[in-house]
N, C-alpha and C positions, 0 to 999 in steps of 0.2 A: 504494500500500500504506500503511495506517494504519502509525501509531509504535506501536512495541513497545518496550518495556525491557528492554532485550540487557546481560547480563554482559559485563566489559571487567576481565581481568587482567591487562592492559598496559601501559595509561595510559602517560606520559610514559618510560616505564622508566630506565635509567640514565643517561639525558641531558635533566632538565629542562629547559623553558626559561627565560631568566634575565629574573624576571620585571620586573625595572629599575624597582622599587621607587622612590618619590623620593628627592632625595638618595642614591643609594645605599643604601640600608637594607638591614641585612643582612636584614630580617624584619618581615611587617606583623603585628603583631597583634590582631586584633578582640575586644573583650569583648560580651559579648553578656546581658543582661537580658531571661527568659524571663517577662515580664507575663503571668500566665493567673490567676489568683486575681479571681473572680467568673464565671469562663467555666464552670468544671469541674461534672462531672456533680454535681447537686445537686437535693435536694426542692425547692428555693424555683424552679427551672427545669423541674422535672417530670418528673424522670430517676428517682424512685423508691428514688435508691441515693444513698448519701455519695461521692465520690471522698476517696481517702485518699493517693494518691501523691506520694510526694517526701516526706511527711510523718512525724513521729513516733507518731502515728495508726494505728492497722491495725486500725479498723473494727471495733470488739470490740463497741462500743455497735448496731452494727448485725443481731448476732444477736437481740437482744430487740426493739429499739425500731423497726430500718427505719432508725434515720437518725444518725448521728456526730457529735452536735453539738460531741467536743475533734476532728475534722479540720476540722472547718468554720472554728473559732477559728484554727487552725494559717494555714488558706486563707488569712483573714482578717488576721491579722498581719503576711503577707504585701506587700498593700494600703498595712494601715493603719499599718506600722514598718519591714519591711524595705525599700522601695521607697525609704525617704526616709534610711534609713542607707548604701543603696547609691551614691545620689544625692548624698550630701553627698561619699564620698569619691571621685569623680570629679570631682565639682566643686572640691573643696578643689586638687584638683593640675592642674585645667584639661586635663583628660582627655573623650576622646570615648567614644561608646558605642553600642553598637546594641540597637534596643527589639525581641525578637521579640515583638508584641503578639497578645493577643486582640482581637477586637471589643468583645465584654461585658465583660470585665474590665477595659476603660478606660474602660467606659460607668459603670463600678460606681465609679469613681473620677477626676471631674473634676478635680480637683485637681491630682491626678498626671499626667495627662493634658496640662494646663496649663505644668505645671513639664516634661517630654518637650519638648515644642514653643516654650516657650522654653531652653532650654538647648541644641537645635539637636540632637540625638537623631535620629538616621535609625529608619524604622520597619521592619522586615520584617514582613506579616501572618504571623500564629503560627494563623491560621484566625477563621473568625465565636466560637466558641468550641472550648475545651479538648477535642477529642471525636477517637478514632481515623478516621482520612480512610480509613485502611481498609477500614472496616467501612462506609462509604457506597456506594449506589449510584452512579451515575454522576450522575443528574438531581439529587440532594443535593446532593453536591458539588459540582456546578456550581453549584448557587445557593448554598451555604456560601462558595464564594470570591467570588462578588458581592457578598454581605450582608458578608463581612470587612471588603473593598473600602471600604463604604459607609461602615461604623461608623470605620474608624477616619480618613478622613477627617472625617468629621463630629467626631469627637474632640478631631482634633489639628491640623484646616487643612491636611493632605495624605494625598495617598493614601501606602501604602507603596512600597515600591520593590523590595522580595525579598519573595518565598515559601517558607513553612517548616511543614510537619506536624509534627501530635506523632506520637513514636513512629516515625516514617515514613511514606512515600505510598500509595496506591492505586496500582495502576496506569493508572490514566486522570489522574491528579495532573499531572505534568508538562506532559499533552498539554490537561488543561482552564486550566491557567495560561495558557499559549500564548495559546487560545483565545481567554481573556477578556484578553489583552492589557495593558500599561504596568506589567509586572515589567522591569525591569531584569537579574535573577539568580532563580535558588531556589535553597535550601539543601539540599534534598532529598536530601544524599547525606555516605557517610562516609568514601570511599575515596579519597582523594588529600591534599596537602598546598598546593595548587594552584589556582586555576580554573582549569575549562574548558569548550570548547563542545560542544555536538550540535547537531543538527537533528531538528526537531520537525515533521512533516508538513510542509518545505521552510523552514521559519522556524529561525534562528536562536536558539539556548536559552545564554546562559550558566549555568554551574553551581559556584556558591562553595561548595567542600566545609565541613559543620562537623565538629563531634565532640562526640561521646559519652565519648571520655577526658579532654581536658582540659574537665573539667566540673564542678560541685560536688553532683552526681550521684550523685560519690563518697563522700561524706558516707551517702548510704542502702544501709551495711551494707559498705563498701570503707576506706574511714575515719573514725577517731572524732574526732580533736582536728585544731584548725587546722593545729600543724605540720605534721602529718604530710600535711594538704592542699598547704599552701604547700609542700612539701619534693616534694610530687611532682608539682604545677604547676610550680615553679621548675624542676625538671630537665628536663622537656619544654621548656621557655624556654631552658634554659642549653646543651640540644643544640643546637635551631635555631639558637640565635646564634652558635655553633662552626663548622656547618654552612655555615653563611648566608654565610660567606667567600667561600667559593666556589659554594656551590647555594642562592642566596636561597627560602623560603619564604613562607607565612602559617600562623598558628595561629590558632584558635579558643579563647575561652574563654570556656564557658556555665557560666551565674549564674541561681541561683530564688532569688527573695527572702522565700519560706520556707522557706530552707534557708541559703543563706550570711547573710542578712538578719539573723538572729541574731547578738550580740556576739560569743558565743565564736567562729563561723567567721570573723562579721568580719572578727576580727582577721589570718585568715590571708592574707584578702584586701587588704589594707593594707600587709601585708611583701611580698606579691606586686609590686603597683603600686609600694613605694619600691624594689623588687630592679628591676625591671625601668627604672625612670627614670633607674638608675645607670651604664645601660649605652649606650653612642654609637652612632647608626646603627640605633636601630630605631623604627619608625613605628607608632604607636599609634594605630590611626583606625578610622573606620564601616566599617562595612561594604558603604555602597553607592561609600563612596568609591575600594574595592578593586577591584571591580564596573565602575568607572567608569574607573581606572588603565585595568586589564586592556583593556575596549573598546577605547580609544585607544591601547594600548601594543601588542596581542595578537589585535588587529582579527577578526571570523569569518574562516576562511581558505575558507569555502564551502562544505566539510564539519565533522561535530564523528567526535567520538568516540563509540560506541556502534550504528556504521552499518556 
């Protein structure tokens, strides 16, 4: 019987398991840089339309003209400022990171691409480009996650190591990663706090949940000003870490660098990283390295979840 994607409201329920973090940590948490600027639906790619998402942009110019040229600058700043503002303050505090990449949009910027791959940046493919995996056929998306494959190796001197949609999966998503083989994880999901596994037509699938909450996501139309960012990232931080005494987790924290990349959220993300470097016992890493704990720590146990 082929894989199907079976709902699971059970998950680990009230008895995690302890996911022996190194060192003891009470909590790993992964920052994660959404690179898609140059990928996104665009006249200059032949899609007809502007993408305006995540942006301050809503397409207004696109009733007259067909095409957005203040989203396009938005996309673009992205690239060409926020990536290298993001970049400094991880680097400044000698902090790791995880890249979800496009294909195209590191092709659109060797530079950055360059600086990724020296600074030691794990990749997850974020896709060939920016486009709902949903809306694909099956035979697309199979060649969309080849072509990712390719590009970002050729980019950056390695392939990725996790898999990640926008928006969400298809449902052939999971089982065409498998397929094409040397993920390590995808990210494809939002319901746990955790990895864990399935099984994928007899193969082994790890699955690093992210999120869509602790996100700067929230910036489009959830909140205005950094604090109130940092104030409501910090508390999702300041629970796990209370938590994490006794029931270690992971959090996720997704970053668009035309969205936090701007000074004023910047800043939120600044008090973020110094709140969190204050605190003992928590472990700040990639995300293939979490990926990588897990395996050896959480081995397949021959079944997953979802069977």
């Amino acid at each position: 019987m082929g894989y199907e994607v079976r709902r699971d409201f059970r998950g680990y329920g009230a008895n995690p398991p302890d996911p022996r973090w190194p060192d003891g940590a009470r909590l790993a948490v992964n920052f994660v840089i959404n690179y898609e600027e140059g990928s996104e639906p665009s006249f200059a790619l032949g899609d007809g339309v502007t993408e305006t998402g995540l942006t301050e942009s809503h397409g207004l110019n696109q009733l007259k003209s067909g095409r957005d040229l203040a989203a396009e600058g938005m996309f673009e700043y992205g690239s060409r400022v926020g990536f290298w503002r993001l970049h400094r303050l991880f680097q400044e505090r000698g902090l790791p990171l995880t890249i979800f990449g496009c294909g195209l949009a590191l092709e659109a910027n060797p530079e950055a691409s360059a600086a990724i791959r020296a600074a030691g940046y794990d990749i997850c493919s974020h896709g060939w480009r920016w486009v709902k995996h949903f809306e694909l056929d099956e035979a697309t998306e199979r060649e969309h996650i080849a072509r990712a494959v390719a590009s970002i190796e050729r980019m950056t001197g390695r392939k990725p190591e996790g898999w990640y949609c926008r928006y969400g999966p298809s449902e052939n998503t999971r089982r065409l990663v498998v397929e094409h083989g040397g993920f390590l994880y995808d990210s494809d999901y939002y319901g746990d706090e955790l990895p864990f596994w399935v099984t994928v037509e007899g193969r082994p699938q790890l699955v690093i949940p992210y999120s869509l909450t602790n996100n700067d996501g929230k910036y489009a139309g959830w909140v205005g000003t950094s604090d109130e960012w940092f104030a409501f990232i910090r508390d999702a931080f300041d629970m796990l870490y209370e938590e994490g005494a006794k029931t270690p987790k992971m959090m996720s924290v997704g970053l668009h660098m035309r969205l936090i990349g701007h000074p004023a959220r910047a800043a939120g993300l600044q008090r973020l990283l110094d709140h969190m470097l204050k605190r003992p016992d928590v472990w700040i890493t990639r995300r293939a390295d979490i990926a990588r704990h897990w395996i050896a720590t959480h081995p397949y146990p021959g079944k997953g979840l979802n069977e």
